[in-house]
C-alpha positions, 0 to 999 in steps of 0.5 A, a space after each residue: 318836114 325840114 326836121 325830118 329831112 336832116 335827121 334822114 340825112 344824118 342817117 344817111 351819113 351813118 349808112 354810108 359811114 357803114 358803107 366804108 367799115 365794110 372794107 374795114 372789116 374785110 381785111 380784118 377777118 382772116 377769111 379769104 375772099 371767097 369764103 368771106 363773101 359765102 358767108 356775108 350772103 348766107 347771113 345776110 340772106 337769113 336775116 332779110 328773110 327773118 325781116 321779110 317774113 316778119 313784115 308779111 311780104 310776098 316772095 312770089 315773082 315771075 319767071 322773067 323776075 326771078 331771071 334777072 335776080 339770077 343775073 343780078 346775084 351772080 354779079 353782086 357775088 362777084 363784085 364781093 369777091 373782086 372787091 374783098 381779094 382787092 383788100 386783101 392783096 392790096 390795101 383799103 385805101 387802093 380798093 377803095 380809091 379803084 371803086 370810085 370809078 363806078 360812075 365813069 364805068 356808068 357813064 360808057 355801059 348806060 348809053 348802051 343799055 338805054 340807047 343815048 347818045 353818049 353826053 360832051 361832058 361826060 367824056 372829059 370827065 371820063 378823061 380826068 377820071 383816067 388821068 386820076 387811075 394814071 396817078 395811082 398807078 404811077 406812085 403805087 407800083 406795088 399795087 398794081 394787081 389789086 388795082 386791077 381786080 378793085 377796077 374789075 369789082 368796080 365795073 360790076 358794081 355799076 353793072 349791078 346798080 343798074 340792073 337794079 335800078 330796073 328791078 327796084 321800080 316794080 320790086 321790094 327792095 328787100 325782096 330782090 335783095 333776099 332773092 340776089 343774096 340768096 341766089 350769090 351764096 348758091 352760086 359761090 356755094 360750088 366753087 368753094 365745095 371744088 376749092 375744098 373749102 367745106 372742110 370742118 375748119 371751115 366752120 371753125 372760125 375765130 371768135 373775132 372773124 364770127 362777130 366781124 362776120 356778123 357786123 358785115 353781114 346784119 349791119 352793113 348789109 341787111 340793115 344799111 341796104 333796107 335803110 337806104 332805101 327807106 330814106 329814100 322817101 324823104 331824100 332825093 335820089 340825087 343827095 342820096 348818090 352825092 352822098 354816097 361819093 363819100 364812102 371812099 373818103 370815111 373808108 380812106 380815113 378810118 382805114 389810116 385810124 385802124 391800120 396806120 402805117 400800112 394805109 400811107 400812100 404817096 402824096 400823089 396817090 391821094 390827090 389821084 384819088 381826089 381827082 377821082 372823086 371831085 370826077 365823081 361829084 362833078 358828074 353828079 352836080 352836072 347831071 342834076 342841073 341838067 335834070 332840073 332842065 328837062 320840062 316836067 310830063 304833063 297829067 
């Protein structure tokens, strides 16, 4: 059992390690945002299918079901978008540093959906959260744009995380993940026919962009969401989160291994970003010692 357990955790590393090539990839291919994430969806959407059809799933669900999918793939469609324009106006290292602030963005929208009193600490770590951004923003003036939008794609993050928190308890993974990407390429579809994108270049990309396309859109989505899921199993959903806090750091570090120079931020941008992350795994120590406090339900 302990043997299962590290080899999924190693494994988890891996996914999250392919969490952070994601924005790698990003600036990478030529694409703008928009139509990089048309693409990422409507591949990843095939091949969750082909998985889906191969495992003998059923797609039926109910109205109220498939309405919240809408919702949840419109979100997630715009996240990417946000995420990607980020990349591209900014740097990996800014976008990434921005979308840490996901679980101080949970900290303020979960006491509204759940009805909660909002809890002391997560306040001050909120407070320390916004003295990082305070950080960033001061040394990297230049930035300032793509800061914004990564903050925006950092709240709709969180938004979709929870939403799906909901969805995942009475659905397949991979069956709301073919119905969000699925319903986000047929959302993104009509902007981009007003935005003259389906052109014949359109689909006359770089051989380079149509491998990077294909990574992004099997690797990093189709396979690392199923995976995640999967280890889930084994792992607790608290490793899983502390985990996943690491996704800014690998994403940081290869960005400095494949874009050099660019990636160099200001000293203070980098302890900005720590503050950020340290916020973040505090919170979720805080918030497991806490959890092993409640008493168990009984039957």
């Amino acid at each position: 059992m302990q043997k299962d357990r590290l080899s999924n955790l190693i494994h988890l590393h891996f996914i999250v390690f392919i969490y952070g090539f994601t924005a790698i990839l990003g600036k990478l291919i030529s694409l703008d945002s928009l139509p990089l994430v048309w693409y990422r969806m409507g591949l990843a959407s095939l091949f969750i299918l082909v998985y889906i059809r191969f495992s003998k799933f059923t797609l039926r669900v109910n109205t109220k079901t498939l309405l919240w999918f809408t919702f949840a793939g419109i979100i997630v469609a715009l996240h990417w978008v946000t995420f990607f324009l980020a990349i591209k106006v900014s740097t990996v290292s800014v976008a990434l540093a921005m979308m840490s602030t996901g679980a101080f963005f949970a900290a303020i929208i979960e006491p509204i959906v759940y009805k909660r009193k909002i809890v002391g600490y997560e306040l001050l770590l909120g407070l320390l959260v916004i003295l990082g951004l305070y950080l960033i923003f001061r040394v990297e003036t230049n930035y300032v744009y793509g800061m914004i939008i990564a903050l925006i794609s950092s709240f709709l993050a969180t938004v979709f995380s929870i939403v799906n928190a909901q969805l995942v308890k009475e659905n397949r993974p991979s069956v709301i993940s073919f119905y969000e990407l699925g319903i986000g390429t047929l959302f993104l579809t009509p902007l981009l026919s007003v935005a003259g994108g389906f052109t014949s270049e359109f689909f006359r990309l770089e051989v380079s962009d149509w491998w990077y396309i294909v990574v992004l859109s099997l690797v990093c989505t189709s396979y690392a969401f199923i995976a995640s899921v999967k280890i889930m199993r084994v792992l607790t959903a608290y490793t899983v989160m502390l985990t996943n806090n690491m996704e800014p750091v690998y994403g940081i570090l290869l960005a400095l291994v494949f874009f050099g120079s660019e990636e160099k931020m200001n000293l203070l941008f980098y302890v900005g970003a720590m503050v950020i992350l340290a916020t973040v795994i505090t919170n979720g120590i805080l918030k497991h010692r806490t959890g092993k406090k409640q008493p168990s339900p009984k039957g």
